[in-house]
C-alpha positions in Angstrom: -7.5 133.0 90.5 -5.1 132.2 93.2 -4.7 134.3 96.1 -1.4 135.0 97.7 -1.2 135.8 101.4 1.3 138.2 102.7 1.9 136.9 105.9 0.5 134.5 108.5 -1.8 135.6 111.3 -2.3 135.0 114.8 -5.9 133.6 114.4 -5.7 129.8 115.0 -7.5 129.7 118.7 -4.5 127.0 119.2 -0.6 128.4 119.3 1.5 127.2 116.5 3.8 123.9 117.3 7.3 125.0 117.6 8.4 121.7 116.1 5.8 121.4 113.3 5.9 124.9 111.2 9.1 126.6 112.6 8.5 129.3 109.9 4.4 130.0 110.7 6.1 129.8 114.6 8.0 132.8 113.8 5.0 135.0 112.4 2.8 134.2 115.2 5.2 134.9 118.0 5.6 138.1 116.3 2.6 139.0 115.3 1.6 138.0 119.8 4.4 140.5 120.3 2.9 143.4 118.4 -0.7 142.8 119.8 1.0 142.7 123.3 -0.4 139.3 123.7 2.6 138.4 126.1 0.8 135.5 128.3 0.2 133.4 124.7 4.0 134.1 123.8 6.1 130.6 123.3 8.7 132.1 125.9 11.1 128.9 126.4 11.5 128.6 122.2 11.4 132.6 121.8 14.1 133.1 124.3 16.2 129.9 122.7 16.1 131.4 119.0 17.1 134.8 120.1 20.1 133.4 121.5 20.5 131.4 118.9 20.1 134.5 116.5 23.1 136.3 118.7 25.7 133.2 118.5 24.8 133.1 114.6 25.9 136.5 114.5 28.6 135.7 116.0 30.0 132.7 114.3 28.9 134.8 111.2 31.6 137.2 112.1 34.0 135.0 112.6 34.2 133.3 109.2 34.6 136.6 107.8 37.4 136.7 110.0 38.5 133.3 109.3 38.3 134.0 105.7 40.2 137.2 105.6 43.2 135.7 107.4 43.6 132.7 105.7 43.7 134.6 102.5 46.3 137.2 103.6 48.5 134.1 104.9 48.0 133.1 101.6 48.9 136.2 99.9 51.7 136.6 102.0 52.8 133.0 101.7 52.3 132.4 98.2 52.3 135.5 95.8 52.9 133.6 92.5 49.7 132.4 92.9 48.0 135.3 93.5 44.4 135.6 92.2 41.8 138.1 91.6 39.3 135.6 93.2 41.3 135.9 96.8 41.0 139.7 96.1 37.2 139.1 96.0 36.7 136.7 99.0 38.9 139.8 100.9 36.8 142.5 99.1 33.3 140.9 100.3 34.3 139.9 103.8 35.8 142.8 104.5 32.9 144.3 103.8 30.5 141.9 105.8 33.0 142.4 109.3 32.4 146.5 108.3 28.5 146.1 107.8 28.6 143.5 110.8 30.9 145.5 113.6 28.5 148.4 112.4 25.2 147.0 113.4 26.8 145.6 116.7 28.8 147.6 119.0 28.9 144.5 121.3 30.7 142.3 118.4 32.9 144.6 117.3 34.5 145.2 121.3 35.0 141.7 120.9 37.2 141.5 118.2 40.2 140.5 119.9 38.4 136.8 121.0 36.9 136.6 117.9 39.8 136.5 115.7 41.7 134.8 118.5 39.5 131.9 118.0 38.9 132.1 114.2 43.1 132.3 113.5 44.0 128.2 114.5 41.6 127.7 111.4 42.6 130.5 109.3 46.0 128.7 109.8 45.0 125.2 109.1 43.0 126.3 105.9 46.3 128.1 104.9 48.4 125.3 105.5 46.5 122.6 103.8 46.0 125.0 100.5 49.6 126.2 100.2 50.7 122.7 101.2 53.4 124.5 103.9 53.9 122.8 107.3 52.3 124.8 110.0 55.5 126.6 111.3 55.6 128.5 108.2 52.7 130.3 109.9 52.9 132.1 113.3 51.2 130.9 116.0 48.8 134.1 116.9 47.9 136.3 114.2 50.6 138.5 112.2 47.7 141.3 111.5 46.4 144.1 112.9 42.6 145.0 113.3 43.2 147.9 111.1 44.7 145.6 108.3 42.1 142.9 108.6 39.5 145.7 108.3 41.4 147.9 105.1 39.6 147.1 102.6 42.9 147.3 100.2 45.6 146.5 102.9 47.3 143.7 101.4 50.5 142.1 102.8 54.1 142.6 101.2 55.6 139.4 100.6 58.9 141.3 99.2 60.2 141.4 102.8 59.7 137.7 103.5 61.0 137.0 100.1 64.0 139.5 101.1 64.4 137.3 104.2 64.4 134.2 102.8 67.0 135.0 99.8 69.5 136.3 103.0 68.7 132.8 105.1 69.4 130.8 101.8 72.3 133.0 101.0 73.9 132.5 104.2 75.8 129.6 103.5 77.3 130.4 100.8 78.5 133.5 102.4 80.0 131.4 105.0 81.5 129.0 102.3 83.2 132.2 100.4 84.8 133.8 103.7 86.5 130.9 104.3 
């Protein structure tokens, strides 16, 4: 009969090599922490992987971000190929930023540099998938927090279409007056 262990202990009379069994690491520096064993504690690694943990979050939040724009420049930029599969990658991201921005105040607050540094890719993904040059694409980004966030905001692309049937009429406007 095989036993299954729930999880490692802190038992081994030596600590647990960072290097060797990250995962076992983990549990031990965990379980030191509940005993209050703080002198055995792996504190140059422990403090390196929670600041690792915090950038992950992070960069986690700006993907979603990432993600969300390139897909409404998409939507806006190419309706006739509109899919429900872009209305799912907006669906679930918008709902990671929500659950994210919820569990961190101190994420949230910094929206503004977070998108401000995930749009220049947002833009780039847009631009190589619509196959438009990349002044077809502001340079900052069009959207409010509020409409990245609505989880059914969409953009119209009617005015932009609007806009560019008047530029492309224009012409021959000019041609008729004359």
């Amino acid at each position: 009969m095989v036993q299954v262990k729930a999880k490692p202990r802190v038992s081994e009379p030596a600590p647990t090599d960072y290097e060797g069994d990250f995962y076992l690491w983990c549990f031990d520096q965990a379980e030191l922490l509940r005993l209050r064993r703080f002198s055995e504690l792996d504190l140059p690694n422990l403090i390196e992987e929670l600041q690792s943990m915090g950038r992950e979050q992070r960069y986690q939040l700006e993907a979603s971000y990432r993600l969300i724009i390139s897909h409404l420049l998409k939507w806006q930029h190419q309706p006739a190929l509109r899919s429900s599969s872009w209305k799912i990658t907006l669906t679930r991201e918008r709902a990671n930023v929500r659950r994210r921005e919820a569990d961190s105040h101190a994420l949230r607050s910094q929206a503004a540099q977070i998108v401000a540094s995930a749009y220049p890719d947002a833009r780039k993904e847009a631009e190589v998938e619509t196959g438009l040059p990349k002044s077809a694409f502001p340079p900052e980004c069009p959207y409010t927090f509020d409409q990245l966030r609505d989880p059914d905001w969409l953009p119209d692309a009617a005015p932009q279409k609007a806009a560019e049937a008047r530029r492309a009429s224009r012409p021959a406007l000019v041609a008729a007056r004359s």
